[in-house]
N, C-alpha and C positions, 0 to 999 in steps of 0.2 A: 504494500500500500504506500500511498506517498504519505509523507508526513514533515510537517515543518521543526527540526529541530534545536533546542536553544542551547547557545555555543556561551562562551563564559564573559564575552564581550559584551552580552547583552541582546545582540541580534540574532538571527534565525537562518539557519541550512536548510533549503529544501533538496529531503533525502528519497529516497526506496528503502522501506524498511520491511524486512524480513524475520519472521520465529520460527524456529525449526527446534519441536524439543527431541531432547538426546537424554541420553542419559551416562554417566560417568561412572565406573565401577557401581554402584551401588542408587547413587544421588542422579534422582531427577535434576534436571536442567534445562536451560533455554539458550539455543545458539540465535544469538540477535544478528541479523549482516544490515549492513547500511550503505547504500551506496549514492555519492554525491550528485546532486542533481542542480548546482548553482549556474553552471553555464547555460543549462539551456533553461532558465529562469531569464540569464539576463541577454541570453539568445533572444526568443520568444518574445513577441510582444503582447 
């Protein structure tokens, strides 16, 4: 899904955000992936 994400600066990354849960010896998990999407924000009009 897209999602706009808050960066420490104060403003906002629009990402692709992905959950894919795993699990690790034992322990349930969540593998998050994110992947940047700022260029074609300011691609895009």
């Amino acid at each position: 899904m897209e999602a706009e994400l808050p960066v420490p600066d104060g403003r906002t990354k629009l990402v692709i955000l992905a959950g894919q849960p795993i699990e690790i010896g034992d322990d349930r998990c969540m593998l998050f992936t994110f992947a940047d999407l700022e260029r074609r924000r300011t691609v895009m009009p």
